[in-house]
N, C-alpha and C positions, 0 to 999 in steps of 0.2 A: 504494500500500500504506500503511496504517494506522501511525503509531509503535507503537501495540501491538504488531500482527503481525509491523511488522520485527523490534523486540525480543523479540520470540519467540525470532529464530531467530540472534541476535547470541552475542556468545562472553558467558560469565556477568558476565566485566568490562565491557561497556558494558553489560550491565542493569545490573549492582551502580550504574554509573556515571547512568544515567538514571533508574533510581528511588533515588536519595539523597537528595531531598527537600531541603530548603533548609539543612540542616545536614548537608552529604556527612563522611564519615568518610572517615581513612586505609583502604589495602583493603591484601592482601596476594593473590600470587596464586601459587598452580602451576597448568603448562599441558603439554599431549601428553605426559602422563606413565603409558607404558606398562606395563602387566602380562600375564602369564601365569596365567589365572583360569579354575578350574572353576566353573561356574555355567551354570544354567537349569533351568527345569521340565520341558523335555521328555526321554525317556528317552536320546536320541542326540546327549544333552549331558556325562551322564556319565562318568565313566571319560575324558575329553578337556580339553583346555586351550582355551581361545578368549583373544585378544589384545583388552584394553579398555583404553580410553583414558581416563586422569579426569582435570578440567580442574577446578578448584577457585580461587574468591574467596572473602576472609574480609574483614571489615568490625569495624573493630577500635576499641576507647574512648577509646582515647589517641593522641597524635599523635607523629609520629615525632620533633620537635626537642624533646619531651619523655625521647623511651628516652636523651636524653646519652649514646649509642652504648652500652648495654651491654645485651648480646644477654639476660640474664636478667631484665629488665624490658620484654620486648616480646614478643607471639605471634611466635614462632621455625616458617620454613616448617616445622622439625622435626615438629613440630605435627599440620600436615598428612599428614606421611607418616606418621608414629603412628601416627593416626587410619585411613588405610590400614589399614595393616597389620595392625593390632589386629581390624577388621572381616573382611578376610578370614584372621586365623589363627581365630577363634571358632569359626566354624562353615564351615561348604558352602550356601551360601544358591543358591535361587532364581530370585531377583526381583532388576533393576537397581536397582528401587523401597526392596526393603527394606537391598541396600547403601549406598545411599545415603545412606537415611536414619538407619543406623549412622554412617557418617563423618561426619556434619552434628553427629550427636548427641554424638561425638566430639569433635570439635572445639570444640563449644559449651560441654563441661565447661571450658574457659578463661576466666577469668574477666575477658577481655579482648576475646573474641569475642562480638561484636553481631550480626552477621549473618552467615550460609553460603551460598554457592550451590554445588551441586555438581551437574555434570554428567558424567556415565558415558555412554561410547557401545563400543558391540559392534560391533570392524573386521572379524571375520572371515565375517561372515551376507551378506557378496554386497556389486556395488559399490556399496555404502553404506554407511553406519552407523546402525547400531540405536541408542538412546537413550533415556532420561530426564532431568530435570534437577528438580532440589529448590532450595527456598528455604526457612529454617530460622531463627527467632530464637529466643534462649533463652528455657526457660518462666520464668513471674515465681518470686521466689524462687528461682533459680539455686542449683542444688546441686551439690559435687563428685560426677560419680557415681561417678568411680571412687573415691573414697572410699569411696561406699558398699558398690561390689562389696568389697573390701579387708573391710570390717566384714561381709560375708556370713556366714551361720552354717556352720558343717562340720560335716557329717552322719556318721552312722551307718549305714553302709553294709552289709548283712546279705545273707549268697547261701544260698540254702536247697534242698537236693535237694531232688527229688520227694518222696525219705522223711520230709525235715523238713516238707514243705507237707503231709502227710497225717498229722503227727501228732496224736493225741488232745487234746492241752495245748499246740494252738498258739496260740490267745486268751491262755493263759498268758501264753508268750513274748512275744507283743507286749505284755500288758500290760507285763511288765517294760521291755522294750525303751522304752518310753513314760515309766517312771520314770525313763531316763535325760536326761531334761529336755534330746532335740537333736534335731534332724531325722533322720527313719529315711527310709533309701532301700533296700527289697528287692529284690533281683535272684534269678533261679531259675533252674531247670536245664532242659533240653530234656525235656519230657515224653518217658517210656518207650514211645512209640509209631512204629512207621515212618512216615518221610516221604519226598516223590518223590524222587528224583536228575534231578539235569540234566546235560548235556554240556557243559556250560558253566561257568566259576567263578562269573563273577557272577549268575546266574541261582540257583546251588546258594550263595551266601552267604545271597542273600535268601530262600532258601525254609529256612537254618539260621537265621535270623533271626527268622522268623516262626515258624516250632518253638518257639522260645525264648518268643515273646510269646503262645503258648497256654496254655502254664505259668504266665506272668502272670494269665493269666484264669481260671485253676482258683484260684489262691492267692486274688483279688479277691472270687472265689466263698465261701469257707471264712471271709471276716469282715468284715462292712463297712468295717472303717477302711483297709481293704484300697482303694487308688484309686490306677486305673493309668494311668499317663503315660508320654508319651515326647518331650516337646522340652523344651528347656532352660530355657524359658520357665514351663512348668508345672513343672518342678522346682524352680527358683527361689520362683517362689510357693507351690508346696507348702511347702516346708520354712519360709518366713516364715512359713506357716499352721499351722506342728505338724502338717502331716499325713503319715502313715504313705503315702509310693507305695510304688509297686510299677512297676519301670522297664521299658518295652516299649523294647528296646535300637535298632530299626530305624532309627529317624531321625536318633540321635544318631553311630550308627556308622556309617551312608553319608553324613552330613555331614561326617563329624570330617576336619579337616586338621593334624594334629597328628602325621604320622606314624605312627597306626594301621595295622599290616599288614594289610593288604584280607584275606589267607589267615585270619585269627583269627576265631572265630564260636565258642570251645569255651567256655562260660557264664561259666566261674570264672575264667579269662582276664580276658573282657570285664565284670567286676564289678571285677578288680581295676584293670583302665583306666579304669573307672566310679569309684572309690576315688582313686585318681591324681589326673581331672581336676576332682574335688571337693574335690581338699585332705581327703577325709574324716578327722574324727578318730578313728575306726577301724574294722577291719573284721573280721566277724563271720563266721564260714563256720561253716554246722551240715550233718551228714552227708555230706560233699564227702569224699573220699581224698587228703585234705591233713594233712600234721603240725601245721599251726596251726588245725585246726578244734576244734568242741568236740563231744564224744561224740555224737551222736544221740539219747542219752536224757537230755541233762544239760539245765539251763538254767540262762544266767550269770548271778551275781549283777552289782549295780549296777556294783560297782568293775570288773569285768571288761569289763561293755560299754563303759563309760568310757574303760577303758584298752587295750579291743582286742585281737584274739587274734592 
């Protein structure tokens, strides 16, 4: 067998270890470090737990008879499990691939960390383990990024009954909405229309879910700046871009691991979860049977949207 191929299938510390090239760096490592994780793409991964194993080397700038023992000048494993954790509180991911390369990315915001290997393996898929592994150097010009999430903009977050999506001067309202100089995120109400029932909860979350993102689509219809998204990822970039979504709640609400009661599907609910987990700087209900909405025939001025109802 080839040095490549063994290295393939060696623990991430003899790679870290064999490709070091002539100037090997300090490494640091966690190894069999268990969790309890929901994650996969197929549907009979859901709603369940599977046990994975991450195995993580870091590759570090400085050397250790330089930290003169004090733990706040050295990547601290803390580090490592942060970066865990951080990854899977986010979101409900998928993909071994794209956990991973959350924690790698993770981890890299340190500005001590040269290189990552991380390895993720799936103990409960039969007698073996399912896997991926990543290798990760920082991109040039090394940014904090949690810094930047920190400096992220906070939206404006607006839930419009059916009544407010059909009204005559709803161009109006967004235009105004738009003078409020912050990212607007629309959320809507379940079109006044029946839908199936199932025998099932999970089955009838998702088809109150999908109710929900047909209303998205009528609103989308009624004005171009109207653009509907649903992962976290275009919502981020929307609101960088100024642009007006409008939020298809599916993805974000069977990812969410944050404690969201799986039972909750009722619109204004889930805007104001929506609201919550955006930090928004406020939120806007029009025509909803709420004491903090605003009339159905009214529209706020600037100071109101600013300051929230």
């Amino acid at each position: 067998m080839s040095d490549e191929i063994s290295q393939a299938f060696t623990h991430p510390s003899e790679r870290a270890k064999a490709t070091a090239g002539d100037m090997p760096r300090d490494r640091i490592s966690m190894t069999d470090h268990i969790r309890e994780v929901e994650i996969g793409a197929f549907q009979a991964e859901r709603g369940i737990t599977q046990k994975i194993q991450f195995d993580v080397v870091v590759e570090v700038e400085t050397r250790a008879e330089q930290a003169i023992d004090d733990v706040d000048r050295i990547l601290s494993y803390d580090t490592i499990v942060e970066a865990i954790d951080i990854a899977l509180q986010a979101e409900r991911v998928n993909l071994l691939e794209t956990l991973a390369a959350r924690i790698a990315d993770g981890i890299l915001e340190h500005p001590l960390a040269a290189r990552v290997f991380v390895r993720i393996g799936k103990l409960d898929r039969g007698p073996y383990t399912l896997g991926v592994e990543i290798v990760r150097t920082p991109p040039k010009g090394r940014r904090r990024l949690r810094l930047l999430a920190e400096a992220a903009p906070h939206p404006i977050v607006v839930f419009l009954s059916n009544a407010a999506i059909a009204r005559p001067d709803l161009s109006a309202l967004l235009d105004r909405l738009e003078e409020a100089d912050a990212p607007v995120i629309l959320c809507v109400d379940t079109p006044d229309l029946a839908h199936p029932l199932a025998d099932h909860a999970m089955p009838q979350r998702r088809i109150a879910l999908l109710a929900i993102e047909q209303g998205a689509w009528v609103l989308a219809a009624r004005d171009p700046r109207c653009v509907v998204v649903e992962s976290r990822t275009e919502l981020d970039w929307a609101m960088k871009q100024g642009q007006i979504s409008v939020w298809a709640p599916s993805k974000l609400v069977l990812d969410a691991v944050d404690g969201l009661d799986t039972s909750v599907t009722e619109p204004l609910a889930l805007t104001r979860w929506l609201a919550d987990a955006f930090e928004a700087q406020s939120l806007l209900i029009f025509g909803a049977n709420d004491p903090a909405a605003f009339p159905a025939d009214a529209l706020p001025s600037r100071a109101e949207i600013t300051r929230g109802a």
